[in-house]
C-alpha atoms as an extended CHARMM CRD file, in Angstrom:
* protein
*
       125  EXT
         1         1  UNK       CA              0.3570000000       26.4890000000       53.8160000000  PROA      1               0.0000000000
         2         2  UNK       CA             -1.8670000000       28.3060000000       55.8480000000  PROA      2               0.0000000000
         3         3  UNK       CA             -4.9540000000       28.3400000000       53.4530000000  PROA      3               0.0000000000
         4         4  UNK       CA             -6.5120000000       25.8230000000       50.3300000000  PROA      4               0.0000000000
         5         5  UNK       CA             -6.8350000000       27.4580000000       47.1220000000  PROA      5               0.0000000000
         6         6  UNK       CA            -10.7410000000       27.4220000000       47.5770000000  PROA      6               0.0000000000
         7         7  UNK       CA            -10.4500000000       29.7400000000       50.8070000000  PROA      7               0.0000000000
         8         8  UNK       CA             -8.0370000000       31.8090000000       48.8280000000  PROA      8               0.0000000000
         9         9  UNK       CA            -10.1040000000       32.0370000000       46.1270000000  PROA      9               0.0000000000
        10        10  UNK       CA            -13.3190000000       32.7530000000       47.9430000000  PROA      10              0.0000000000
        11        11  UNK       CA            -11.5810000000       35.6700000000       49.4700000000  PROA      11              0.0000000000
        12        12  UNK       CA            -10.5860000000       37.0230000000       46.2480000000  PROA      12              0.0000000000
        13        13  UNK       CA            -13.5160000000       36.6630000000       44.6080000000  PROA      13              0.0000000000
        14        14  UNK       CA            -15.3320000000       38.4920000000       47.4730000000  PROA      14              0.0000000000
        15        15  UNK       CA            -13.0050000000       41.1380000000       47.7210000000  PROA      15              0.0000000000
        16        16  UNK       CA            -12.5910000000       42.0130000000       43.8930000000  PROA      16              0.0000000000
        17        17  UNK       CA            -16.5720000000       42.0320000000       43.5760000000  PROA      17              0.0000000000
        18        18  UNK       CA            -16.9520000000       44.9300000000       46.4450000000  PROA      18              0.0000000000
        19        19  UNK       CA            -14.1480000000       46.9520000000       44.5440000000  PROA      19              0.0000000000
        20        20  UNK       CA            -14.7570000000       49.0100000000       41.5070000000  PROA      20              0.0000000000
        21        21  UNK       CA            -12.0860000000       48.4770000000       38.5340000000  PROA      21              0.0000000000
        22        22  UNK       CA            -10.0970000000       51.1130000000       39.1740000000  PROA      22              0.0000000000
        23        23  UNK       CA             -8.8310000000       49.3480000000       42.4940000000  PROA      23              0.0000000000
        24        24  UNK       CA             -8.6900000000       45.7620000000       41.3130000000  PROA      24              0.0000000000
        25        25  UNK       CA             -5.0660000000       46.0830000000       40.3620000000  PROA      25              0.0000000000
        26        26  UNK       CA             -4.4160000000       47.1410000000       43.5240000000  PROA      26              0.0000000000
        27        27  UNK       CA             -6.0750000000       44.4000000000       45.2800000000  PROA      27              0.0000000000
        28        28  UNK       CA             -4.5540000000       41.6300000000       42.8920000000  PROA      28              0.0000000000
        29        29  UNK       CA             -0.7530000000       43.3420000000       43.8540000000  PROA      29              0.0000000000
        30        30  UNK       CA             -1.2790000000       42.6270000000       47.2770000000  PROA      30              0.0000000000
        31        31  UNK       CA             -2.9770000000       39.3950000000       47.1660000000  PROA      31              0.0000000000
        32        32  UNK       CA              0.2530000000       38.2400000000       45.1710000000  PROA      32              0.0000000000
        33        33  UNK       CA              2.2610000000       39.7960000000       48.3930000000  PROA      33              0.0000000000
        34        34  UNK       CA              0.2960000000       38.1170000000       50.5690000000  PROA      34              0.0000000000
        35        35  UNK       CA              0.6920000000       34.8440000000       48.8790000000  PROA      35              0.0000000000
        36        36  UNK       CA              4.6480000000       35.7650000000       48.7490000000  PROA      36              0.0000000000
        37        37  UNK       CA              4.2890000000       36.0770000000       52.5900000000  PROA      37              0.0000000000
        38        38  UNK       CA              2.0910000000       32.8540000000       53.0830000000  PROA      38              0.0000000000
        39        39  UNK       CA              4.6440000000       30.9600000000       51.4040000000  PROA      39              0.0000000000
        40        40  UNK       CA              1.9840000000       30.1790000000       48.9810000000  PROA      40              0.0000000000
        41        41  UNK       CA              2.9640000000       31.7450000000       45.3020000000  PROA      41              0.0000000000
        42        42  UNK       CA              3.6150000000       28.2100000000       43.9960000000  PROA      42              0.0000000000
        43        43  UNK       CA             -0.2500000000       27.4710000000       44.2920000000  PROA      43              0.0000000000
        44        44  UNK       CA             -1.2480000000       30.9020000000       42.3080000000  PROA      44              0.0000000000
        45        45  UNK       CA             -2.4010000000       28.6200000000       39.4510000000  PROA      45              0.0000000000
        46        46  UNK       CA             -4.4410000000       26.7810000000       41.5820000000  PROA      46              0.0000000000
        47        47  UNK       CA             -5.8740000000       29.6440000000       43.3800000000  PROA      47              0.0000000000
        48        48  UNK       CA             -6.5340000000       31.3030000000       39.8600000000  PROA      48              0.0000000000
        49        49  UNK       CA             -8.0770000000       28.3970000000       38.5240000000  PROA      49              0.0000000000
        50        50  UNK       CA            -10.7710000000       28.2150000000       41.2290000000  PROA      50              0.0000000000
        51        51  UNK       CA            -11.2250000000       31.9110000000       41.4600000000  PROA      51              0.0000000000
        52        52  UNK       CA            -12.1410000000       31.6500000000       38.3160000000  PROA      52              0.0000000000
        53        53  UNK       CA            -14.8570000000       28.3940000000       38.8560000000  PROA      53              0.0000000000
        54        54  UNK       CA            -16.0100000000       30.9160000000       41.9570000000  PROA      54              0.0000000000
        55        55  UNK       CA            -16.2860000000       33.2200000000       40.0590000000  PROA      55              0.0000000000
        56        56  UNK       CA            -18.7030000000       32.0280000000       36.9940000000  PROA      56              0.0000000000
        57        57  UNK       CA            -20.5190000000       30.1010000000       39.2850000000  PROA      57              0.0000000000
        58        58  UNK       CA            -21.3820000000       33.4420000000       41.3780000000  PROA      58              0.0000000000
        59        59  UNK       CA            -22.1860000000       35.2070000000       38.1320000000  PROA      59              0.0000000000
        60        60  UNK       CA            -24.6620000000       32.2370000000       36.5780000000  PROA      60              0.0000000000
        61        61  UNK       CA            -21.4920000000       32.5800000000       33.4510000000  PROA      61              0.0000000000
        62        62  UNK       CA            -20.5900000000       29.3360000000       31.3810000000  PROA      62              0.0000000000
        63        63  UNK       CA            -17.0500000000       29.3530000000       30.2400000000  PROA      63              0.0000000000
        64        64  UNK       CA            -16.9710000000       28.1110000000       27.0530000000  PROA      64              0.0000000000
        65        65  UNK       CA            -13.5500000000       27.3360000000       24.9880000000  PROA      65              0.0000000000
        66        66  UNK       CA            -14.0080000000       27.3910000000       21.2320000000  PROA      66              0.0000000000
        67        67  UNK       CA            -10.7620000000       25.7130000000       18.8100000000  PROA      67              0.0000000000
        68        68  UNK       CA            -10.9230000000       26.0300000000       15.6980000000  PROA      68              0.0000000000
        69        69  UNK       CA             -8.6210000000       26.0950000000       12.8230000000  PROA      69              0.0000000000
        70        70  UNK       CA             -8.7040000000       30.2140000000       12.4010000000  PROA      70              0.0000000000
        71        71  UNK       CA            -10.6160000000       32.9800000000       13.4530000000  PROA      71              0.0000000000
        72        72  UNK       CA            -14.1890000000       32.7260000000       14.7260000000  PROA      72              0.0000000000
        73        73  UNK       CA            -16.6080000000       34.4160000000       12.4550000000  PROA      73              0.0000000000
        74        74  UNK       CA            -18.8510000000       36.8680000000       14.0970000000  PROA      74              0.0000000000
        75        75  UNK       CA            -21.2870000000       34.7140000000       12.9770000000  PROA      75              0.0000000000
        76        76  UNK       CA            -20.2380000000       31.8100000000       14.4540000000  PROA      76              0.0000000000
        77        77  UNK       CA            -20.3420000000       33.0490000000       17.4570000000  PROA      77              0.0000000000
        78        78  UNK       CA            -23.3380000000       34.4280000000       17.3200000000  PROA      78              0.0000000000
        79        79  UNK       CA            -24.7940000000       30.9720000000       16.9820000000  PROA      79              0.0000000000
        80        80  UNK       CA            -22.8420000000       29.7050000000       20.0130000000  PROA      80              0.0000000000
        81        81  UNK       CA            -24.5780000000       32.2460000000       22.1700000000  PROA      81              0.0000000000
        82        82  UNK       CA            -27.6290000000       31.4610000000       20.3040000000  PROA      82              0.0000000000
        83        83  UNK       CA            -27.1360000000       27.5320000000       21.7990000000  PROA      83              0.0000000000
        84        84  UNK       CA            -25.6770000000       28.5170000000       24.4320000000  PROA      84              0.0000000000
        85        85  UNK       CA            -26.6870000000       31.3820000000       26.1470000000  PROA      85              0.0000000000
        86        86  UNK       CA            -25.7880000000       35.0460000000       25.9080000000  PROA      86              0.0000000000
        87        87  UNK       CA            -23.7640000000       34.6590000000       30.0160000000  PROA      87              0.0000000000
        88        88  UNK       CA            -20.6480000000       33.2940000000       28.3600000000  PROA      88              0.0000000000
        89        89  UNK       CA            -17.1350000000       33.9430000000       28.8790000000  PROA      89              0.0000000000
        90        90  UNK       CA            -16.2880000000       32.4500000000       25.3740000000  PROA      90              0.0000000000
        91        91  UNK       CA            -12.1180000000       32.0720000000       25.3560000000  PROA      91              0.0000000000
        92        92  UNK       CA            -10.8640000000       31.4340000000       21.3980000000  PROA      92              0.0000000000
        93        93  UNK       CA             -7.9010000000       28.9120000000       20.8120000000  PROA      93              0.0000000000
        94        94  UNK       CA             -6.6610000000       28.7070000000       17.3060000000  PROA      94              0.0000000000
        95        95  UNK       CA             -5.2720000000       24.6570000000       16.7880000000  PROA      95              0.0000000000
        96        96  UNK       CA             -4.2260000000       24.6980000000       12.7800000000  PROA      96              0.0000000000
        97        97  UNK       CA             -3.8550000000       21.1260000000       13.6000000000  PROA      97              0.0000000000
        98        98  UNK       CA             -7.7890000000       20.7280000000       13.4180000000  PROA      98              0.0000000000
        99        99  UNK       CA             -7.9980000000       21.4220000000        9.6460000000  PROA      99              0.0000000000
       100       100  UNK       CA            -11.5510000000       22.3770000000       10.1450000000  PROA      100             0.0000000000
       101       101  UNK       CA            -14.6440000000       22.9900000000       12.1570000000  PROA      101             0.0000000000
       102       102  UNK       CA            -14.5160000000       23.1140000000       16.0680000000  PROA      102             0.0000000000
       103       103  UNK       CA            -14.3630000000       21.9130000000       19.4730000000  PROA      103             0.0000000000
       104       104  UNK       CA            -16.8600000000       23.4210000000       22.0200000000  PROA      104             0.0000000000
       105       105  UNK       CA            -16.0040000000       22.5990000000       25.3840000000  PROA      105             0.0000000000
       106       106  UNK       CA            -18.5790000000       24.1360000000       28.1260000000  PROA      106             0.0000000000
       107       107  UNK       CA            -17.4510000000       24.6290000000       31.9960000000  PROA      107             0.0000000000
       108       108  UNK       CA            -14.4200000000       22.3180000000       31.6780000000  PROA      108             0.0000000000
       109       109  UNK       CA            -16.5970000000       19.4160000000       31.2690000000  PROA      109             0.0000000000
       110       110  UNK       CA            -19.0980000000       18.8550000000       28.1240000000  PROA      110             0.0000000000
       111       111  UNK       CA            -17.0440000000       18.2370000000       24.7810000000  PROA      111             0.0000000000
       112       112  UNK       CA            -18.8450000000       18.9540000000       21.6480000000  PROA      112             0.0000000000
       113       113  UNK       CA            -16.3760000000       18.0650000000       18.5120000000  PROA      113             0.0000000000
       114       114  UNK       CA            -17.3880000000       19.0580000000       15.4470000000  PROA      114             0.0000000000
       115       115  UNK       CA            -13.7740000000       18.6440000000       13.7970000000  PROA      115             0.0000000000
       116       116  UNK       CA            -13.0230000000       17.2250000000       10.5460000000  PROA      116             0.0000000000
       117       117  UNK       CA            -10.0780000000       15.5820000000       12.8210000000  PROA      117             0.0000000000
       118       118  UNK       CA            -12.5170000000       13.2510000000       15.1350000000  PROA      118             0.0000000000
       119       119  UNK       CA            -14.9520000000       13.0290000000       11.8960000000  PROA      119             0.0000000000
       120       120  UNK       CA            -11.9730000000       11.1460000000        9.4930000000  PROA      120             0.0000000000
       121       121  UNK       CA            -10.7280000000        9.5550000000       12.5420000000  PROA      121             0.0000000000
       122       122  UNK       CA            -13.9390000000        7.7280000000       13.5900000000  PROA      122             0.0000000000
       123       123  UNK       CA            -14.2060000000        7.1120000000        9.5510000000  PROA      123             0.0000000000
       124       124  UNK       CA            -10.8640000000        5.2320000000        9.2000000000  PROA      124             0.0000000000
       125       125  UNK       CA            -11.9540000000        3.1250000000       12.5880000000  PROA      125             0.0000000000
């Protein structure tokens, strides 16, 4: 381990920012190399992870993860950004197991529930 994931991450963030999207893909196959060589491909989900935090910080971006039971309406998320801000990266995860309404969670770290799940469950306390 020659590097953390944060000084890994730094560096990719920097270099994939300079590069138009036409080279990215080349840049991300020989970070992966580089990583092989390092010894370090067992922290890529690490590395990822906080490229990613980098990343959104850099860009003023909230990451926002929306579950619901189906599909987002357009709508819907329309009034997310409308709360939220229009700089999201909004990421959809469909849970059946929710029944109904949603879970908003913003930058790994504020939980808003509106599921019928936590609503019947505080209920029945």
């Amino acid at each position: 381990m020659k590097h953390s994931p944060k000084q890994y991450a730094a560096a990719l963030v920097a270099v994939l920012e300079k590069k138009p999207k036409s080279e990215r893909k080349k840049v991300l196959k020989n970070f992966l190399r580089l990583l092989t060589v390092n010894a370090d491909h067992s922290r890529l989900d690490a590395i990822l992870r906080e490229s990613e935090v980098q990343y959104l910080r850099k860009t003023g971006t909230k990451k926002v993860v929306i579950r619901s039971a189906s599909k987002l309406s357009s709508s819907v998320r329309s009034e997310v950004e409308e709360i939220l801000g229009k700089k999201l990266y909004i990421e959809e995860k469909i849970s059946p197991r929710l029944l109904a309404g949603i879970q908003i969670l913003v930058n790994d770290d504020t939980l808003i529930d509106g599921s019928a799940e936590t609503r019947l469950r505080k209920l029945f306390r």
